[in-house]
C-alpha positions as CSV (number, residue, x, y, z in Angstrom):
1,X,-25.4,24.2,32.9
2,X,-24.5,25.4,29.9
3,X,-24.1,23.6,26.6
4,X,-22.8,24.0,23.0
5,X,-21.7,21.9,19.8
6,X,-19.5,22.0,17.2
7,X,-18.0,19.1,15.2
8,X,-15.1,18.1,13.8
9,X,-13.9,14.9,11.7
10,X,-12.2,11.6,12.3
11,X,-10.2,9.9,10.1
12,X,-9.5,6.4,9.2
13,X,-7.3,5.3,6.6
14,X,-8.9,8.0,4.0
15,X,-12.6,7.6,5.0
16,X,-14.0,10.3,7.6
17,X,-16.7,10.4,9.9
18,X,-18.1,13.7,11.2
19,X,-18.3,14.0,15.2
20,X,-20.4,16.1,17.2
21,X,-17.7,17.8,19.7
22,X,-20.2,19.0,22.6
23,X,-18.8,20.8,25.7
24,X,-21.0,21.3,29.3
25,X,-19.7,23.7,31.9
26,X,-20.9,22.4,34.7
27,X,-20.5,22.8,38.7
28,X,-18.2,20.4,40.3
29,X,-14.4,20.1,40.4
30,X,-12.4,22.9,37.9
31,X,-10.9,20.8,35.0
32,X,-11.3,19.6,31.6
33,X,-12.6,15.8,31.6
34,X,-12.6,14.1,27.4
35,X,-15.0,11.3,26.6
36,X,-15.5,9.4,24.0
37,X,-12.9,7.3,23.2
38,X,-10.2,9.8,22.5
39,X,-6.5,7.9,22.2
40,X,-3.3,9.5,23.6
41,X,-2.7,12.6,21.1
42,X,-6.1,13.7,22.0
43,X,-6.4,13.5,25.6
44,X,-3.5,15.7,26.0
45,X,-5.6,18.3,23.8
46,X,-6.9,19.7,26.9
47,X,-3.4,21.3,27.7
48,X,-3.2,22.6,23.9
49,X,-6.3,23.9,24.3
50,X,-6.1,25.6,27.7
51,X,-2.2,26.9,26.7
52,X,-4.0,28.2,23.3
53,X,-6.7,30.0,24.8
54,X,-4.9,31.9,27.2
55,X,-2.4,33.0,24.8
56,X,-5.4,34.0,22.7
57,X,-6.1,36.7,25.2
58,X,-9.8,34.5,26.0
59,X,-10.3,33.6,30.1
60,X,-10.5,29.9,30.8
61,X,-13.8,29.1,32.6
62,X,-12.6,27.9,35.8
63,X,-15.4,25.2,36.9
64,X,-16.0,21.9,35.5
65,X,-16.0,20.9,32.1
66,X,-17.4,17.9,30.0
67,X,-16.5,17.7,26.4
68,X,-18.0,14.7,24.5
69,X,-17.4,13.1,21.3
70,X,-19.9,11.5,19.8
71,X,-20.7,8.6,18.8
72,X,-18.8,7.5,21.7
73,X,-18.6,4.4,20.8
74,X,-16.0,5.0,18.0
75,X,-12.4,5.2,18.6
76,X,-11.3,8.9,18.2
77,X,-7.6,9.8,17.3
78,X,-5.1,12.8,16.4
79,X,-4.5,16.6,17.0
80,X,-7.3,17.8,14.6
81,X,-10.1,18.2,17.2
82,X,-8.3,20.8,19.0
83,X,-9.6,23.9,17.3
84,X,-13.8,21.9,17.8
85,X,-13.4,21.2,20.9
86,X,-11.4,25.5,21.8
87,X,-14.7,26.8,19.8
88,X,-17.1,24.1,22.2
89,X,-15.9,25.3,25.0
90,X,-16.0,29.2,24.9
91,X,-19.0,28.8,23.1
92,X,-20.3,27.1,25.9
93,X,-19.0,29.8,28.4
94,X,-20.5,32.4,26.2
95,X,-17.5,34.0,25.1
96,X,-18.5,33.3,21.0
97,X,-22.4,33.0,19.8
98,X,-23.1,29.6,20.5
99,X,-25.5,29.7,17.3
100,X,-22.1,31.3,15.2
101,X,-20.2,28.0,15.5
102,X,-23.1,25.2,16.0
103,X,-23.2,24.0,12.1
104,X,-19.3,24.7,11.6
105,X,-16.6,21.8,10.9
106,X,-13.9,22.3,12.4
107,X,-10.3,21.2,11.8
108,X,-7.1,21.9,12.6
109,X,-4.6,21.7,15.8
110,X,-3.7,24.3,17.8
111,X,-0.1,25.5,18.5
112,X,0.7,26.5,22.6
113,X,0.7,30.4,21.2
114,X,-2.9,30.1,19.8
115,X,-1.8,29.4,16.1
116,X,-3.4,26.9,13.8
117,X,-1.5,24.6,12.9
118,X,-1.1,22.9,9.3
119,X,-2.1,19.1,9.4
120,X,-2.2,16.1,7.2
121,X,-5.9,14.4,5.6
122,X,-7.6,18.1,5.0
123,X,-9.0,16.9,1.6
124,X,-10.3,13.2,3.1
125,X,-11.7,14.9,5.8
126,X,-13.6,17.9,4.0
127,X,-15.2,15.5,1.2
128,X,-16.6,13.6,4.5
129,X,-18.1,16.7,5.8
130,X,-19.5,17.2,2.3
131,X,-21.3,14.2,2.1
132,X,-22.8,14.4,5.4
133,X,-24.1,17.5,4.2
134,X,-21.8,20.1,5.7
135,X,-21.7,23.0,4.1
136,X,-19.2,25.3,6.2
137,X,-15.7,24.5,7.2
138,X,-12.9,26.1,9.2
139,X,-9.4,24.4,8.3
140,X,-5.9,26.3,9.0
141,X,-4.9,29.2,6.8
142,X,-1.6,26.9,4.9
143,X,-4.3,23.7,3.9
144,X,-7.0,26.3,2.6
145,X,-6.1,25.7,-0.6
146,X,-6.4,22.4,0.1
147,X,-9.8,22.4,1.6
148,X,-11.6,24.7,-1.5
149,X,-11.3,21.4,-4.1
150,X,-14.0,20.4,-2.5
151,X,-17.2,21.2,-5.2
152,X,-19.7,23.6,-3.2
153,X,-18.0,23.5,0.3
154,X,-17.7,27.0,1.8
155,X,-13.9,27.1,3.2
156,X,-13.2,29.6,6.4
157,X,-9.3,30.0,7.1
158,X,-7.4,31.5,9.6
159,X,-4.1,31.9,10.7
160,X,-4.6,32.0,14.7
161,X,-7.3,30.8,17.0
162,X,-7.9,35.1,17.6
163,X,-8.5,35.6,14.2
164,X,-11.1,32.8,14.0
165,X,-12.7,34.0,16.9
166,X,-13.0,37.6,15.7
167,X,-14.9,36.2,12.5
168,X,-16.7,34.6,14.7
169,X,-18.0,37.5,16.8
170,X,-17.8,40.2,13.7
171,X,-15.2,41.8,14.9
172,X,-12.5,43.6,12.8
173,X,-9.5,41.0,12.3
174,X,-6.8,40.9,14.8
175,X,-3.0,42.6,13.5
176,X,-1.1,39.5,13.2
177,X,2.5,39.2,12.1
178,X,3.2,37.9,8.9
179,X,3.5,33.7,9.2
180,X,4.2,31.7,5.8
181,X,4.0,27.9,7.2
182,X,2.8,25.8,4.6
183,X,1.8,22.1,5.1
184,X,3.4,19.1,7.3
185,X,7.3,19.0,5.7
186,X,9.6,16.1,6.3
187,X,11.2,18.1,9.1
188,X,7.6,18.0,11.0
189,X,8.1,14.4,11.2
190,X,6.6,12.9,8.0
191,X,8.4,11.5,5.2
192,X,7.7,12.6,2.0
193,X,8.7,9.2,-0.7
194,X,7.5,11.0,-4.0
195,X,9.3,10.1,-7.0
196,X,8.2,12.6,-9.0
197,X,9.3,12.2,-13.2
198,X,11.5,15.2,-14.8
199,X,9.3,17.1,-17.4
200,X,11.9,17.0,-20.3
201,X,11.7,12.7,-20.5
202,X,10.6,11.4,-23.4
203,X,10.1,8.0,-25.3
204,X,12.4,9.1,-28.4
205,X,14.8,8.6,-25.8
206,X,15.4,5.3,-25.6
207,X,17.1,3.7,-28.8
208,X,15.7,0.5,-30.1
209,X,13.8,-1.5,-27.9
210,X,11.1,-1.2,-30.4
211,X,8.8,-3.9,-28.8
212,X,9.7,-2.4,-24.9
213,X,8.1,0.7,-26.6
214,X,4.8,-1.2,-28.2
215,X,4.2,-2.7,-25.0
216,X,4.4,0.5,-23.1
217,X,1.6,2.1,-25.3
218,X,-0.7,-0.9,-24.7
219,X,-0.1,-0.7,-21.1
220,X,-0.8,3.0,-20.9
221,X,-3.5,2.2,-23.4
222,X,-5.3,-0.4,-21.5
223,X,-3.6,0.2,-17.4
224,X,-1.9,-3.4,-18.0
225,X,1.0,-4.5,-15.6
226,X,4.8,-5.0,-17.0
227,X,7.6,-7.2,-16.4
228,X,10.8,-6.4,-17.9
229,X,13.5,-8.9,-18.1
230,X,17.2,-8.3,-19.2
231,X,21.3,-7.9,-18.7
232,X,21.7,-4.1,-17.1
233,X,21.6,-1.1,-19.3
234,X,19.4,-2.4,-21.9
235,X,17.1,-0.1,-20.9
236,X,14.6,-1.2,-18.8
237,X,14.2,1.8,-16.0
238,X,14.6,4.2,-18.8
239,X,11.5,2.6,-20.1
240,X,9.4,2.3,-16.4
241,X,10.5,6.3,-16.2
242,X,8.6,7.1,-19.6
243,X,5.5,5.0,-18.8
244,X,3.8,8.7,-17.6
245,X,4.9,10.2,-20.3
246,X,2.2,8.4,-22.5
247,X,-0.6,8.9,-20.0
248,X,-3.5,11.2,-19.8
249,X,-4.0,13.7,-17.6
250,X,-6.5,12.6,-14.5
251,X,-10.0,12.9,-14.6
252,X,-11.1,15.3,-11.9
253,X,-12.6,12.8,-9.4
254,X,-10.0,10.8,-9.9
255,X,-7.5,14.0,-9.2
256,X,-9.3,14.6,-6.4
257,X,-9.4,10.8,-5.0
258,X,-5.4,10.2,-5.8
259,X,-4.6,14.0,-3.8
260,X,-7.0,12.9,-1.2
261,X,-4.4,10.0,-0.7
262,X,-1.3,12.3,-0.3
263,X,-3.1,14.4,2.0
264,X,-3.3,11.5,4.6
265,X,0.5,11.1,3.7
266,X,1.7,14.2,4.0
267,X,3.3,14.4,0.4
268,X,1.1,17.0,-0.9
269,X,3.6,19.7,-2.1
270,X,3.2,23.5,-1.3
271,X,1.5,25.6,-3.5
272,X,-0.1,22.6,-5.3
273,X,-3.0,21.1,-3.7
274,X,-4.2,19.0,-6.6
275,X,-2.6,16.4,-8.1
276,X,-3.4,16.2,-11.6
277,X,-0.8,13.9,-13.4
278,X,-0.9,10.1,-12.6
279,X,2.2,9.6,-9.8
280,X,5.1,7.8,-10.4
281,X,7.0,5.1,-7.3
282,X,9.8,4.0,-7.4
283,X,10.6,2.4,-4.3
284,X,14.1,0.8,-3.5
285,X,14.3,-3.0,-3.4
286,X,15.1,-2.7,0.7
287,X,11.8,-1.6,1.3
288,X,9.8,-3.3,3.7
289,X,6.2,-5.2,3.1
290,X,4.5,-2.2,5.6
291,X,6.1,0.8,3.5
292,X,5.1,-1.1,0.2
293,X,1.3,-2.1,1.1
294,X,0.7,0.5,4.0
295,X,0.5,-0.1,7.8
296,X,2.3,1.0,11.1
297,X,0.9,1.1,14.6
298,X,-2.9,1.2,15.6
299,X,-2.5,5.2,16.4
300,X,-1.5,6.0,13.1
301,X,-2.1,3.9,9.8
302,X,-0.2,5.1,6.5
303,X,-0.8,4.6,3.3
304,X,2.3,2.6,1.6
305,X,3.6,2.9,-1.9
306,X,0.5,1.4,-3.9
307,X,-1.6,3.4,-2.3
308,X,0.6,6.3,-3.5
309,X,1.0,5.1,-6.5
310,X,-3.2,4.7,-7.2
311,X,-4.0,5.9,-10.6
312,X,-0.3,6.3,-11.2
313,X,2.7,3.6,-11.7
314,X,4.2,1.7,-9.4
315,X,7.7,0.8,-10.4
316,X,10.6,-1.8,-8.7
317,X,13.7,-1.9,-10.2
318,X,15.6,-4.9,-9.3
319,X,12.1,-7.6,-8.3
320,X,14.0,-10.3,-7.2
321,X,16.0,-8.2,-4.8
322,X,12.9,-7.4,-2.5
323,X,12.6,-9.2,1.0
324,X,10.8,-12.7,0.8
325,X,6.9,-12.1,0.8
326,X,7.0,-8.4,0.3
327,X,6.5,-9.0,-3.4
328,X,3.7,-11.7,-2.9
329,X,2.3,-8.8,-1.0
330,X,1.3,-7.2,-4.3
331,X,-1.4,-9.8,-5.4
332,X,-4.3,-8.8,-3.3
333,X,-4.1,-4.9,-4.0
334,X,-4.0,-5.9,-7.8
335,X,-7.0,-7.9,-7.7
336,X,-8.8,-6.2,-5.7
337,X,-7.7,-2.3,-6.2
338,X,-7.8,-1.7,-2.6
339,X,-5.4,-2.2,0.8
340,X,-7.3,-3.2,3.7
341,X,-4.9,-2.6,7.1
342,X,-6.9,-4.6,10.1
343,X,-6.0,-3.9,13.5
344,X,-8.0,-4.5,16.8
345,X,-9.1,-0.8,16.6
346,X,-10.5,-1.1,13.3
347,X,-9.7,-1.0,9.8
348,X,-8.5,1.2,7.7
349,X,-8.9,1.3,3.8
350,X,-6.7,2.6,0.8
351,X,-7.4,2.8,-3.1
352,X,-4.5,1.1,-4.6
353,X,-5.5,1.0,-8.3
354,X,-1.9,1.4,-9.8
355,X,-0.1,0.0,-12.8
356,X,2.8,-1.8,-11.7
357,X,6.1,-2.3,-13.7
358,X,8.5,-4.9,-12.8
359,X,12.2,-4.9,-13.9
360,X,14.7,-7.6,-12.9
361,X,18.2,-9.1,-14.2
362,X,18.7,-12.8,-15.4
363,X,20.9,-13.6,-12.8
364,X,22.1,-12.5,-9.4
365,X,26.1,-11.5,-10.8
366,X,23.8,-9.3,-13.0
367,X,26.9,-9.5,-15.9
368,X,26.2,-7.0,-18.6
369,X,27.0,-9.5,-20.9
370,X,25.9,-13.4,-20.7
371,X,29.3,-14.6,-22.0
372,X,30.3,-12.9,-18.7
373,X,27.8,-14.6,-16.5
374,X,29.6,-16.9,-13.7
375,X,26.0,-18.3,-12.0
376,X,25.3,-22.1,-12.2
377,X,21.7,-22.4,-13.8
378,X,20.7,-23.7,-10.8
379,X,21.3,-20.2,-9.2
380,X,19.7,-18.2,-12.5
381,X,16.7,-20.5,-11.2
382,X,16.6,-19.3,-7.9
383,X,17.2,-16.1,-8.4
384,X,14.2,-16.0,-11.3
385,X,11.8,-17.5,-8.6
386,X,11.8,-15.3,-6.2
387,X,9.3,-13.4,-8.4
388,X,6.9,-15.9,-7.9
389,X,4.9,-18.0,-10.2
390,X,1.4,-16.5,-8.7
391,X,2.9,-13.3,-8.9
392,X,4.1,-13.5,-12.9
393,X,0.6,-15.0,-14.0
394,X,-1.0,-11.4,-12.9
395,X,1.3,-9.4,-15.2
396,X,-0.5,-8.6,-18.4
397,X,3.2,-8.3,-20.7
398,X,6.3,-9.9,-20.5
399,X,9.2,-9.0,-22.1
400,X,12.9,-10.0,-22.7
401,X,14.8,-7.6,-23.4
402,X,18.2,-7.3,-25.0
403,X,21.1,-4.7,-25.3
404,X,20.3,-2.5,-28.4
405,X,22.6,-3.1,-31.3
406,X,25.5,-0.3,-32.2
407,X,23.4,0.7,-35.2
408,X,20.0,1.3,-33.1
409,X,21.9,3.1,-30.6
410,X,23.9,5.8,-33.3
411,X,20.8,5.5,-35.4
412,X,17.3,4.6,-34.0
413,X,16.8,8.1,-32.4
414,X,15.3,9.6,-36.0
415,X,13.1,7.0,-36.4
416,X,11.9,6.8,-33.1
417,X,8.6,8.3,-31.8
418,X,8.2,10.5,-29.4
419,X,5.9,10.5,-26.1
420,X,3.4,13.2,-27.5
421,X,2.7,11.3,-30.6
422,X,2.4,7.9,-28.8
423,X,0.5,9.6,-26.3
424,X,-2.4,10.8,-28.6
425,X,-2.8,7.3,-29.9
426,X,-3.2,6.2,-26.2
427,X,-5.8,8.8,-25.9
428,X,-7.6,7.6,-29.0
429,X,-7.9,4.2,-27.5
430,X,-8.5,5.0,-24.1
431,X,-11.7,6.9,-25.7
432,X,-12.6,4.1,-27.6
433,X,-12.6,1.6,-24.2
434,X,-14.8,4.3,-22.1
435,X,-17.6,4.1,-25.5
436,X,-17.5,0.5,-25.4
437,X,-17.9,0.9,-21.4
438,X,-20.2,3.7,-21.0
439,X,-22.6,2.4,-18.1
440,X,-20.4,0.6,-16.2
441,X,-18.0,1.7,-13.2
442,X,-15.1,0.8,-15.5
443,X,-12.5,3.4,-16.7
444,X,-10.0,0.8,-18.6
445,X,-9.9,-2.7,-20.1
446,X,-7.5,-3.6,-17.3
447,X,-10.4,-3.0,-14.8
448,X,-13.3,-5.2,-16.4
449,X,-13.9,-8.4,-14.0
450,X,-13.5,-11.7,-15.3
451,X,-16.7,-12.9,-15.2
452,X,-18.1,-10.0,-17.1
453,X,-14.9,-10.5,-19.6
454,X,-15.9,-13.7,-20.5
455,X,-19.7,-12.7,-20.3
456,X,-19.9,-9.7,-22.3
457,X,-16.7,-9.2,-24.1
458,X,-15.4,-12.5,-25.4
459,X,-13.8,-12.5,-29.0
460,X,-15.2,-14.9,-31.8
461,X,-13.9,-18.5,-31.6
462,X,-11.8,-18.2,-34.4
463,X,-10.2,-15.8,-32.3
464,X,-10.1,-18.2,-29.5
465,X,-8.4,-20.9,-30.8
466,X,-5.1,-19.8,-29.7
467,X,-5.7,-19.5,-25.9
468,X,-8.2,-22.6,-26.2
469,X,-5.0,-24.8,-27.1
470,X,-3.0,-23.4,-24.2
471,X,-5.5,-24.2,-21.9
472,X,-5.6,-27.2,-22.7
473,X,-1.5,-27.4,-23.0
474,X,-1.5,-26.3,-19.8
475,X,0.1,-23.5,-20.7
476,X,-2.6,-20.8,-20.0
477,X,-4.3,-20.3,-16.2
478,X,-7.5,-19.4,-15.9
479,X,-6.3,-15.6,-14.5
480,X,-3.8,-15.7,-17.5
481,X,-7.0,-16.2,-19.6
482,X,-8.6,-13.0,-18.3
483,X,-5.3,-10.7,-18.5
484,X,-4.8,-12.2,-22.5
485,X,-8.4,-10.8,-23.3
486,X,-8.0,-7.7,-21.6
487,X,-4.9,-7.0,-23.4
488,X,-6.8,-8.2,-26.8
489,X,-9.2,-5.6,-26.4
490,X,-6.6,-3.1,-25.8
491,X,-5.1,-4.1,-29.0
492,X,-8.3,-3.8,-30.7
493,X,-9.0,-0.3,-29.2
494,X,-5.0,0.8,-30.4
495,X,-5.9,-0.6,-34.1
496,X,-9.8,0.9,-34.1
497,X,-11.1,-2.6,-34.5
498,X,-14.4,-3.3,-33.1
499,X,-14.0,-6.8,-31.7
500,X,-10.3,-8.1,-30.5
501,X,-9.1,-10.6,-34.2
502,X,-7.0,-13.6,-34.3
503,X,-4.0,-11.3,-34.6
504,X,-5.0,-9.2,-31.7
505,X,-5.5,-12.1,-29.3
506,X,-2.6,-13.9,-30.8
507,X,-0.8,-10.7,-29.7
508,X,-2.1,-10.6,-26.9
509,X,-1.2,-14.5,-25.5
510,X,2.7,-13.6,-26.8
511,X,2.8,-10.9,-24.5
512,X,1.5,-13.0,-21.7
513,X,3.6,-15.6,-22.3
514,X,6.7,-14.3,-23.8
515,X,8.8,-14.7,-19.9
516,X,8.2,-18.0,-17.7
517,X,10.2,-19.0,-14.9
């Protein structure tokens, strides 16, 4: 018998574990058996592979082979063991070095003509081989780019299963002809739902609006959650659209942990591997609870738009428009900063750490002005609540907005700041938060948990008197208690106070309040 190993990795959600791919040649009937637990796409790897290899100019072994995928006990999925378990097997007929390939990683699926294919999760996938101590991995030539922003990870590409297998034996490279295929595209059967935010937008934009503005900067200040109320074309997805704008640039394990995200996805655009700006959704109000929070079938589990959004802004235009539920949806992912899909196969996990902006119109006519309005108030009310109470009480600010006046809109734009100065405020603050948290595993006000809030970082009771007296009103929840004193701090931070005063928390509790249903 002979015997030989490689591994590979298996995905779920955006968590990897590394597989031992071993292949046995062995007397018995000719054939290629899979074990393990290997679902539908990679079962049918055996005909890949065989197709591959003989089109890679390499003699299939014609006796019986075993390859096993281990631990066997855990569900195995995809194309992306074909090139691990190609390498297995002529390594265990002797055609490579066995001792060439046995502490490689190997990923990537193999085209019928011997090419390697370009494949979604590279980035997931290699930071899982890192930290199982991996050291060496072979990805397709299109995600090498992909692979090397990995820290201390040596990345081996190739174009064609040949060319790997030259490397392999230390052969001169093969005479290939020229192929430029860069990663999965929409017309490869994935669906690219990026919203990405024109470079040339900018705060100065919008006229009047002056608190709109404020409460942007606190939000990119602090990471808090927005709810804009008002008649159309006051301004309120002009404002969602300049939210970025204000925000810093991501750290680099944050970069890496938002691209790592897209990867899975496919969205990843060619010729930039890393994503280094926080992303910006915008998904239309018809979307579905799946495509918003992530899902599909037990075979392949997708990330959905808060999950793309993680680090980033999630924006939807038009709240009370969504299906029934899908926005109720929201309020685990924002408490928890994670999706967690359960199926019987497993389950499968997503950041979702986003900042979400909602927009909506007073009434379902959506008249531009309310003279104009023909809805009863009984229908304004049902239209209001299908953004749900539970729902509202997680959204740090509130606004309502109204159309700006003739003389703001021939008149505000020199007065008006722009996103580079507001932005270099929200820096200063943001630098402030991360002194005041240094030693903790928080990044932003919006982050700290209640019980540490109202542990560690409760203002003095002067301070408190305000949302003491709305608690006992009635007026304040518990949760709304937590999101007024992480917007206090926020406040603080912006002004360079030490400790959140009566007029920061008094802030703070207007902005909470300010829209009820």
């Amino acid at each position: 018998m002979t015997l030989a190993k490689t591994r590979s990795v298996s995905l779920v959600g955006v968590d990897g574990l590394v597989v031992d791919v071993e292949a046995a040649i062995t007397s018995g009937v000719p054939g290629l058996h899979l074990v393990g637990l290997p679902d539908t796409a990679l079962s049918e790897a055996r005909d890949r592979v065989r197709a591959a290899i003989f089109n890679s100019g390499e003699d299939w072994p014609n006796r019986h082979v075993t390859v096993s995928l281990f631990p066997a006990s855990v569900p195995k999925k995809g194309s992306t063991f074909d090139l691990a378990i190609a390498i297995a097997l002529l390594a265990a007929a002797e055609a490579v070095p066995a001792r060439a390939c046995a502490d490689l990683v190997l990923i990537g699926e193999l085209g019928l003509d011997g090419r390697l294919r370009p494949i979604q999760g590279v980035l997931p996938a290699v930071l899982a081989a890192a930290n199982n101590g991996c050291r060496t991995v072979v990805v397709p030539q299109a995600n090498a780019a992909e692979a090397e922003l990995v820290p201390d990870m040596k990345v081996v590409s190739a174009r064609t299963l040949r060319a790997l297998l030259c490397l392999l034996r230390d052969q001169p490279p093969p005479i290939e002809e020229d192929q430029d295929e860069g990663p999965p595209s929409p017309a490869d059967g994935y669906s690219v739902r990026r919203h990405d935010i024109p470079p040339d937008l900018d705060l100065a934009d919008v006229r009047g609006q002056a608190e709109a503005r404020r409460a942007l900067e606190i939000s990119a200040a602090g990471g808090h959650h927005l709810f804009f109320a008002g008649p159309p074309g006051c301004g309120k997805t002009m404002l969602a659209e300049r939210l970025p704008t204000l925000m810093p640039p991501l750290e680099p394990d944050v970069a890496l942990e938002v691209t790592a995200i897209h990867s899975v996805a496919g969205t990843l655009r060619p010729g930039q591997p890393l994503i280094v700006q926080p992303p910006f959704y915008a998904p239309h109000h018809s979307a579905s609870r799946a495509s918003l929070v992530g899902g599909g079938s037990g075979r392949v589990l997708q990330p959905g738009a808060v999950s793309l959004a993680h680090r980033g802004i999630l924006f939807l235009d038009e709240a009370p428009e969504f299906l029934a539920g899908t926005l109720d949806a929201l309020r685990q992912p924002l408490e928890e900063g994670e999706v967690r899909i359960s199926r019987i196969e497993g389950m499968a996990r997503f950041p979702a750490r986003f900042t979400l902006v909602l927009a909506a119109n007073p009434c379902p006519c959506a008249a531009a002005k309310q003279i104009d309005c023909s809805c009863a108030p009984g229908a304004r009310r049902k239209y209001a609540s299908r953004v749900s109470g539970p729902l509202l009480d997680r959204i740090d600010l509130k606004l309502e907005l109204t159309p700006a006046s003739r003389a703001e809109l021939r008149y505000d734009l020199e007065f008006a700041e722009s996103s580079k100065v507001v932005a270099e405020r929200v820096l200063l603050a943001r630098e402030r938060t991360l002194s005041r948290l240094a030693g903790t595993p928080w990044r932003s006000n919006s982050e700290i948990p209640g019980p540490e809030l109202r542990r560690r970082f409760t203002p003095s009771s002067e301070a408190m008197q305000g949302p003491d007296q709305a608690l006992q009103r009635g007026a304040l929840t518990a949760r709304g208690l937590d999101r007024v004193l992480r917007v206090a701090w926020t406040l603080a931070d912006l002004a360079g106070h030490d400790e959140p005063g009566p007029d920061d928390v008094g802030g703070a509790l207007a902005l909470w309040s300010a829209v009820r249903q």
